[in-house]
C-alpha positions as a Markdown table, in Angstrom:
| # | Residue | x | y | z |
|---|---|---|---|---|
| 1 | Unk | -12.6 | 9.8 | -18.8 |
| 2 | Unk | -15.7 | 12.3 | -19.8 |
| 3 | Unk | -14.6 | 14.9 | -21.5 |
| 4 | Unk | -16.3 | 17.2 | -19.1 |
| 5 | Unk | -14.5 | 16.0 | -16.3 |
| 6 | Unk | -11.4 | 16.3 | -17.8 |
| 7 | Unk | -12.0 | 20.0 | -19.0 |
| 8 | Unk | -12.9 | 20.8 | -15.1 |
| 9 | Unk | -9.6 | 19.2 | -13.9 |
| 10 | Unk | -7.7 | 21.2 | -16.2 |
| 11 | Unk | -9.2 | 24.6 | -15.5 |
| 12 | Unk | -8.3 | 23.7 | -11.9 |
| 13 | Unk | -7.0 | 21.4 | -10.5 |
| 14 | Unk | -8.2 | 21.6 | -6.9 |
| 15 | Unk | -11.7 | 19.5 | -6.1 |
| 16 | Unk | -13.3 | 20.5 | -3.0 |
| 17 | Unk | -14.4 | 17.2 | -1.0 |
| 18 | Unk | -16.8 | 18.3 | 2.0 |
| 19 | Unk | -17.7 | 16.4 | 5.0 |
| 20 | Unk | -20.8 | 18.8 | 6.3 |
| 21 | Unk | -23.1 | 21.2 | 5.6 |
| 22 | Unk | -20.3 | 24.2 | 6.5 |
| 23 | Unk | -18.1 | 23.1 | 3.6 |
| 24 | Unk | -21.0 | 22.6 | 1.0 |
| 25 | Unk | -22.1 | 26.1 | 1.6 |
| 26 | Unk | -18.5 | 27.4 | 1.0 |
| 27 | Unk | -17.7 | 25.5 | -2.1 |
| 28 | Unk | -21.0 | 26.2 | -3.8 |
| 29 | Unk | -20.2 | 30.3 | -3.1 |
| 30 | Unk | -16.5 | 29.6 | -5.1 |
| 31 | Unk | -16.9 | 30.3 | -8.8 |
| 32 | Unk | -13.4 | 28.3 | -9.2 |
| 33 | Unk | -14.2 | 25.4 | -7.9 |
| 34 | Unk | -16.1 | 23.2 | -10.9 |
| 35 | Unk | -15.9 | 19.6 | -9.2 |
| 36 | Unk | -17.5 | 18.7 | -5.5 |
| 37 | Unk | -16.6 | 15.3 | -3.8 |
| 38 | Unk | -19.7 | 14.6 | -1.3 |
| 39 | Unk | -18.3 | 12.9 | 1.5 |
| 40 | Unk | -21.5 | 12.9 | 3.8 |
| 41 | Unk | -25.0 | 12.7 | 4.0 |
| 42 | Unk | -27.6 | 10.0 | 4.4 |
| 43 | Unk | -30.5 | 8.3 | 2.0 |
| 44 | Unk | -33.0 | 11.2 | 3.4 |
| 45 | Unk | -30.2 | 14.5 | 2.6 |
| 46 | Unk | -28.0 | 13.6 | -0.3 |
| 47 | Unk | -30.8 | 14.4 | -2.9 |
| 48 | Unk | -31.0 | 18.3 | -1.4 |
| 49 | Unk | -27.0 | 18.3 | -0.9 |
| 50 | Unk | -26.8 | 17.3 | -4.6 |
| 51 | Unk | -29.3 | 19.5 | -5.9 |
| 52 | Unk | -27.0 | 22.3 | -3.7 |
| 53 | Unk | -23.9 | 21.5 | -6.1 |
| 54 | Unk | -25.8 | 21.3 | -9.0 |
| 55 | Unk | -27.6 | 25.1 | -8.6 |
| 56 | Unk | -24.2 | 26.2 | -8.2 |
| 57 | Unk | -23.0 | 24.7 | -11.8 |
| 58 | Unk | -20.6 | 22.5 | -10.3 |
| 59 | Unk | -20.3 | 18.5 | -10.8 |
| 60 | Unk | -21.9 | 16.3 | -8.0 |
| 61 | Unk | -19.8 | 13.0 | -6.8 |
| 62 | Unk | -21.1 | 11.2 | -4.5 |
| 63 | Unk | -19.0 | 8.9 | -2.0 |
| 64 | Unk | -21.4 | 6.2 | -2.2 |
| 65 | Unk | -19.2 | 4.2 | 0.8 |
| 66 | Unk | -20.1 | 7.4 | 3.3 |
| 67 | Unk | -23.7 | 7.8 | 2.6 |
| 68 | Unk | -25.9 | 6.4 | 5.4 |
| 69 | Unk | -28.5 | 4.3 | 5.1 |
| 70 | Unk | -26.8 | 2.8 | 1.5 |
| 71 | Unk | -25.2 | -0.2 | 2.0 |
| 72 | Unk | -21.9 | -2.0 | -0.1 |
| 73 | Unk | -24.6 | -3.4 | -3.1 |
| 74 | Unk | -25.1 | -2.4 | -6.4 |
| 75 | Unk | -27.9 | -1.0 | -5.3 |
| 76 | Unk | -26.9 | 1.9 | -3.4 |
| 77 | Unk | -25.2 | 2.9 | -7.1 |
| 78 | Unk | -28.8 | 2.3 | -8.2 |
| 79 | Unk | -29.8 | 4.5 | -5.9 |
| 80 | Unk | -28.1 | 7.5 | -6.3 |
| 81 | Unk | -28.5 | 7.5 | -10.1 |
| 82 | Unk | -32.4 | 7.1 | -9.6 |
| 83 | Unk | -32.6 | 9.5 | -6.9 |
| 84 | Unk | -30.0 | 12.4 | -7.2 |
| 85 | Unk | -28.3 | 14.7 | -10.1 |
| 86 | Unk | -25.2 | 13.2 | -9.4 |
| 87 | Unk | -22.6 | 13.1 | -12.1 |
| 88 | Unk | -20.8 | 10.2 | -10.5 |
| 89 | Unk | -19.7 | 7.8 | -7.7 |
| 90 | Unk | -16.6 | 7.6 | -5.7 |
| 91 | Unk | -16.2 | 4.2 | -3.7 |
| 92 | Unk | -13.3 | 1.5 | -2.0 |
| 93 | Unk | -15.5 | -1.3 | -3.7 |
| 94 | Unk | -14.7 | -2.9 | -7.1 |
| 95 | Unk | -18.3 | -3.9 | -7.7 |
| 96 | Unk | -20.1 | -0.8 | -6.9 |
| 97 | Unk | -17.8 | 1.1 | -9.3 |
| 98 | Unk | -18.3 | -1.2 | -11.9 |
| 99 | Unk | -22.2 | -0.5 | -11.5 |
| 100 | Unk | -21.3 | 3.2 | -11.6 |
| 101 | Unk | -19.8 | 2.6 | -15.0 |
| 102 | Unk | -22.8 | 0.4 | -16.4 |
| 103 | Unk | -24.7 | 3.0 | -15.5 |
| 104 | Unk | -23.0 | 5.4 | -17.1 |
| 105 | Unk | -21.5 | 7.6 | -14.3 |
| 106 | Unk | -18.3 | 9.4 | -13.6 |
| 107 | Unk | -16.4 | 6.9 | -11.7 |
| 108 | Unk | -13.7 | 7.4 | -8.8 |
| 109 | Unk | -12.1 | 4.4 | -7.7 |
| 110 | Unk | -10.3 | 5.1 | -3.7 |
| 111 | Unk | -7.6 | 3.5 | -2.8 |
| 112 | Unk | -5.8 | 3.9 | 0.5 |
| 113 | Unk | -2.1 | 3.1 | 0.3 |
| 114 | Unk | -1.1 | 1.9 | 3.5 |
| 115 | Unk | 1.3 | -0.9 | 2.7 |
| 116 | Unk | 2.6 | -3.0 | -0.6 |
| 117 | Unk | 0.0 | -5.0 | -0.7 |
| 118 | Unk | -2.2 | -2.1 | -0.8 |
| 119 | Unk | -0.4 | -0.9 | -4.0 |
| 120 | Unk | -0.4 | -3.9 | -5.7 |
| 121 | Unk | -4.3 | -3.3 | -5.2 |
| 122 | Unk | -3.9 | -0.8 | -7.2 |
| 123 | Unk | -1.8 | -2.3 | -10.0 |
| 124 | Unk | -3.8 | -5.3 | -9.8 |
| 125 | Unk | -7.7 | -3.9 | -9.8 |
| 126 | Unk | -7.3 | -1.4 | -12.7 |
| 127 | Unk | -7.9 | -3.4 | -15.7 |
| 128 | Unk | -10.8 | -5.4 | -14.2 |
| 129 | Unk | -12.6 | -2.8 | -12.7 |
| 130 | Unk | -11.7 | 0.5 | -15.0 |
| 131 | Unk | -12.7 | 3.6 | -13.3 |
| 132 | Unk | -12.3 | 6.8 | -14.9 |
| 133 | Unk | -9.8 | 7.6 | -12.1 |
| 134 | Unk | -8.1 | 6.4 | -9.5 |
| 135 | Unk | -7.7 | 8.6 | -6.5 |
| 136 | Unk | -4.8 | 7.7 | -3.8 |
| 137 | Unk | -4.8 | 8.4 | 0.0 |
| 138 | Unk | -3.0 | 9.9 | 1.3 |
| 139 | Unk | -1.9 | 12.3 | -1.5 |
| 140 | Unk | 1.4 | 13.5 | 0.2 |
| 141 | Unk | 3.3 | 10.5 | -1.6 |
| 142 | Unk | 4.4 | 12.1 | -4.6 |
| 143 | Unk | 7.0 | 9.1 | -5.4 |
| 144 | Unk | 4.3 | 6.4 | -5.4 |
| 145 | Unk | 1.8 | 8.8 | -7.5 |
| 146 | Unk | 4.7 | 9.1 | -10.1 |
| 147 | Unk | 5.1 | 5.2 | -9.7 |
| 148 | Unk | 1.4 | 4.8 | -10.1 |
| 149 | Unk | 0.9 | 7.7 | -13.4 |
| 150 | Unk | 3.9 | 5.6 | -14.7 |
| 151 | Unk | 2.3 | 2.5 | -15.1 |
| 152 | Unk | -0.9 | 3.5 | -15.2 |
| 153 | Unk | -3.2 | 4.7 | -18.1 |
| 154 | Unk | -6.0 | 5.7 | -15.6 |
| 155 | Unk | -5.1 | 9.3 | -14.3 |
| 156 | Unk | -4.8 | 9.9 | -10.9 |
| 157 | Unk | -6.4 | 12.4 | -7.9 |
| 158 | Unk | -4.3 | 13.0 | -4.7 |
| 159 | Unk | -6.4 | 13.2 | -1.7 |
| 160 | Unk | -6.1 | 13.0 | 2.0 |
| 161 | Unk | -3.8 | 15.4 | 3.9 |
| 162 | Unk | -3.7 | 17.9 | 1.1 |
| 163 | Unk | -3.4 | 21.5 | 3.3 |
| 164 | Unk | -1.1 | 23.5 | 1.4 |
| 165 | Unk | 0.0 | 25.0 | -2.3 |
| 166 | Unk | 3.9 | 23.0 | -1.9 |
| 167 | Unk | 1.6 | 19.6 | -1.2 |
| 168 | Unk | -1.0 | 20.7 | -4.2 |
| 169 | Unk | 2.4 | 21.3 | -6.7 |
| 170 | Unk | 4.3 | 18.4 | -5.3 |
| 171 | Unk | 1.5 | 16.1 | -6.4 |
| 172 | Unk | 0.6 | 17.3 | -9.7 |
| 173 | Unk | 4.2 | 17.5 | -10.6 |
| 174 | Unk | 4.5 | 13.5 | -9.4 |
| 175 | Unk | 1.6 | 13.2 | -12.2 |
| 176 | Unk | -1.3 | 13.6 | -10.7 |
| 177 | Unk | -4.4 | 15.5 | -12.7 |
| 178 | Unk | -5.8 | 17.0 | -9.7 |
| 179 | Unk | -6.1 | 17.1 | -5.8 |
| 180 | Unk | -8.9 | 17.1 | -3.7 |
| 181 | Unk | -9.6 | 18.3 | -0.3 |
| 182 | Unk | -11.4 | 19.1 | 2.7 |
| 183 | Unk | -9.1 | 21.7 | 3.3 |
| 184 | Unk | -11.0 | 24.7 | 3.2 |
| 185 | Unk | -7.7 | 27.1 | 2.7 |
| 186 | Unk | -6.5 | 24.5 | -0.3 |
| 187 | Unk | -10.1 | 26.0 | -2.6 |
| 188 | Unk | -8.8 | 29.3 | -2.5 |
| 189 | Unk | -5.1 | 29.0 | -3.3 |
């Protein structure tokens, strides 16, 4: 994992991930928060919404699956790299990760853990595709996390349903690095 990155996670372990234009303007005015997940926009906005995080100091990572207009190609990686300041990609797809790596961007690899199969997803897609981290939805499973960090070499981000400080501790104590989420309350705590 960048260095960088990992510096940011320790210094606090809460990412803001926002879904409009509301939440962007709130995370950029929070001095703690050092890491934004961008989980809207389109091919015409996400440049400006980028540039946003950036003028605030904060890292830029762009949910390439979310962005419209981008489809599920190697391109759309291409795209964002070409087009925006983003410090890295998160995305469901194997092959548009891998791009984000040959291309020399922060990579989050999204799973959502719905079932067994699911999780042996997970077990099974780490040493192919190698993202910097993995991040597991919903994060309010704090025995499969510390199954997953056990096994694992690639650290882990809980996300998805993370809304208060026992949710936040219960999942960094199961091994996660960090949480995110588009909890507003969750920035502050």
């Amino acid at each position: 994992m960048d260095q960088r990155f990992y510096d940011m996670f320790e210094s606090n372990p809460v990412i803001a991930a926002v879904k409009d234009l509301d939440g962007l303007e709130k995370c950029c005015h929070l001095e703690d928060i050092k890491v934004v997940f961008i989980l809207f926009g389109d091919i015409c906005t996400i440049p400006d919404i980028v540039s946003r995080v950036k003028s605030a100091g904060q890292m830029a990572v762009v949910h390439v699956d979310l962005i419209g207009g981008l489809n599920s190609r190697e391109i759309a990686v291409d795209f964002i790299k070409n087009n925006t300041e983003a410090d890295g990609i998160i995305s469901t797809k194997p092959a548009l990760i891998r791009r984000g790596r040959e291309l020399s961007l922060f990579t989050v690899m999204r799973y959502f853990l719905i079932d067994s199969m699911a999780l042996e997803n997970v077990r099974s897609q780490q040493s192919g595709v190698r993202p910097d981290v993995i991040e597991i939805l919903p994060g309010l499973m704090p025995e499969i996390i510390r199954k997953i960090s056990q096994t694992s070499r690639i650290p882990i981000i809980a996300g998805g349903l993370i809304t208060d400080k026992k949710s936040v501790m219960a999942a960094l104590s199961a091994g996660a690095i960090c949480v995110s989420s588009t909890n507003q309350d969750v920035w502050v705590m």
